[in-house]
N, C-alpha and C positions, 0 to 999 in steps of 0.2 A: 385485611392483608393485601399488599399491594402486589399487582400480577405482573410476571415477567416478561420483560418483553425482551427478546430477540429472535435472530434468523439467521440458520443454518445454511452455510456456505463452502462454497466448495474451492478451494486454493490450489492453485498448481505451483509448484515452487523446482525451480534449474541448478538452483546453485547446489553441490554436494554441501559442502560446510553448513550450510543454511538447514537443508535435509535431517543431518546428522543434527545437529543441534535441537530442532524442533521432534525429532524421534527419540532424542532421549530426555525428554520432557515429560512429568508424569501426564497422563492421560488426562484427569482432569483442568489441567495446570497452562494445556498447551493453545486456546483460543486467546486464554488471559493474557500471556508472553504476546501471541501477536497482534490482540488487538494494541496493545501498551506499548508497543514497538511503533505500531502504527499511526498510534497519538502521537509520540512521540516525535515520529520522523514529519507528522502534518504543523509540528509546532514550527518548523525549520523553514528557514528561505526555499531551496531548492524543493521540498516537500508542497508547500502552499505551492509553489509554481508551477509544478508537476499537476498538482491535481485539479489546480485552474486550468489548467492546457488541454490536460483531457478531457475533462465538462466542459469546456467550449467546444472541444471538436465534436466530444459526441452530442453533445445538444445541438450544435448546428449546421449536423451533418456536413463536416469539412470545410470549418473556420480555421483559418492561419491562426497558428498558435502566438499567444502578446508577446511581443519582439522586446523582449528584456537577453535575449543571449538565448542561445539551442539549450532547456534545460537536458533534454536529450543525451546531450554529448556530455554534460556533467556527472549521470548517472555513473555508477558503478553497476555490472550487472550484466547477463546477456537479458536480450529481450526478442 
């Protein structure tokens, strides 16, 4: 039988609507919604761009993010 592998993470989440929607989510049901959300949103221009931005700066302790446009400012979101 083949062993599970994952890891248990802790998410902080701002937005109400986001809140509410994920709290009424069956309890087992609600990693699945965000990790599938999360694929989801890495399949996307802005998404890939985002999280190349981040892993450079945190890998290299405060690299300028790749000058393709502030993904930043395209977000929707507080942060």
């Amino acid at each position: 039988m083949r062993e599970a592998k994952f890891k248990k993470m802790v998410v902080k989440l701002h937005n109400q609507e986001v809140i509410d929607l994920v709290e009424g989510l069956p309890r087992g049901y609600r990693s699945v919604v965000v990790e599938s959300a999360l694929r989801s949103y890495l399949r996307t221009d802005v998404g890939r761009e985002l999280v190349e931005n981040l892993s450079r700066r945190n890998g290299s302790k405060g690299a300028p993010p790749i000058a393709r446009g502030n993904v930043f400012k395209r977000l929707e979101g507080d942060f």
